[in-house]
C-alpha positions in Angstrom: 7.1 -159.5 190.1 7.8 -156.9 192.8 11.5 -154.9 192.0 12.4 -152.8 194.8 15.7 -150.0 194.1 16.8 -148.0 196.9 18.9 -145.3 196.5 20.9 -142.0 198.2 23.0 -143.5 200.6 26.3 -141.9 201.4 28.9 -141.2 203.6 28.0 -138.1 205.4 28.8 -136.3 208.5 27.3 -136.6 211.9 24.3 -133.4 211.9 24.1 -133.8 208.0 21.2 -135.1 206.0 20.5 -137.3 203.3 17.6 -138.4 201.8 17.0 -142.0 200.2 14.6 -142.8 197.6 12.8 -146.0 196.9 11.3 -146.6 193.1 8.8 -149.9 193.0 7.6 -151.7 190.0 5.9 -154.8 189.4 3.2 -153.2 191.6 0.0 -151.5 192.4 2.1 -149.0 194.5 -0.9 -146.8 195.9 -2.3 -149.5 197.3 0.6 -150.8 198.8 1.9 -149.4 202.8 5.9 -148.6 202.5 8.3 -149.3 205.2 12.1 -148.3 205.5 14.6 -150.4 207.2 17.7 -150.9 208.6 20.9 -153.2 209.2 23.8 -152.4 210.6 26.6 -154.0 210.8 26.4 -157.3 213.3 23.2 -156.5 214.3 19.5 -157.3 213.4 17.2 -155.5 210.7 15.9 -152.7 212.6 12.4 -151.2 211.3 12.3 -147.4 210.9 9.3 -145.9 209.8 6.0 -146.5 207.3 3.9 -145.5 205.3 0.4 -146.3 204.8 -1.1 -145.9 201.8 -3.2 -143.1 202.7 0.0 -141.6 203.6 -0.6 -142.1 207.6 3.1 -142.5 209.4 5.0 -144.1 212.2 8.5 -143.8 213.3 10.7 -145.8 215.5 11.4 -144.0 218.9 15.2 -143.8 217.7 14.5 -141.8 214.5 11.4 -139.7 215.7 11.5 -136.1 214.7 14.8 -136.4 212.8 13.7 -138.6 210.5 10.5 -137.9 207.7 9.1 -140.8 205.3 7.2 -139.8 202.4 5.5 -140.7 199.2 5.3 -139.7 195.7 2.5 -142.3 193.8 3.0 -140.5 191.0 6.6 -141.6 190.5 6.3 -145.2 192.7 8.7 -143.5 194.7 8.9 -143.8 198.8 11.7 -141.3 200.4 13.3 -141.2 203.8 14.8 -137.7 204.5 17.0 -138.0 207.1 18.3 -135.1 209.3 20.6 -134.8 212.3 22.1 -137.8 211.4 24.1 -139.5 214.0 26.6 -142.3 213.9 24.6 -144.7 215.3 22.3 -144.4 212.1 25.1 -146.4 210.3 23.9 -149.0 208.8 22.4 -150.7 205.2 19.0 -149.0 204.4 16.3 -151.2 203.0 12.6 -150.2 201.3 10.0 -153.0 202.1 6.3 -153.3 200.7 5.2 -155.1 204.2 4.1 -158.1 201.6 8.2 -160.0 201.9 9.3 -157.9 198.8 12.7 -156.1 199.6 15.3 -153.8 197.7 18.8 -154.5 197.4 19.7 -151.8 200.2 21.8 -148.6 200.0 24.6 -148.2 202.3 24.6 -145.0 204.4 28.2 -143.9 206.7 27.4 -141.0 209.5 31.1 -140.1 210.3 32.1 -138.9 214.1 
């Protein structure tokens, strides 16, 4: 079974970064492409970036050059360092293995 834990959300102020981590088990994780998503509150799960798993990426227009996803196969680990972070980037952050498998979230607060 698949067991997806996010992690590194926080409340932080607008222009500050954070950056979340993502540990897998359960799973061939090298094999496996890596997303990052989003709720926030009231609205839709927003997709924001992935990772293949020859470590090829793609962002979503919102979070393009602010945003970084990464990989460690070493440690199952994907990471989403986030810089310049606005308010709008409020929102619960969720890892995804693009097969339906999904972490609990991590809340992250961007402050005015």
């Amino acid at each position: 079974q698949v067991h997806l834990v996010e992690s590194g959300g926080e409340l932080v102020q607008a222009g500050g970064s954070l950056k979340l981590s993502c540990v897998a088990s359960g799973t061939i994780f090298s094999a496996k492409s890596m997303g990052w998503y989003r709720q926030a509150p009231g609205k839709q799960h927003e997709w924001v970036a992935v990772i293949t798993s020859g470590g090829h990426t793609n962002y979503a227009d919102s979070v393009k050059g602010r945003f970084t996803i990464s990989r460690d196969n070493a440690q199952n680990t994907v990471y989403l360092q986030m810089n310049s972070l606005k308010p709008e980037d409020t929102a619960v952050y969720y890892c995804n293995d693009l097969e339906g498998n999904w972490g609990q979230g991590t809340q992250v607060t961007v402050s005015s």
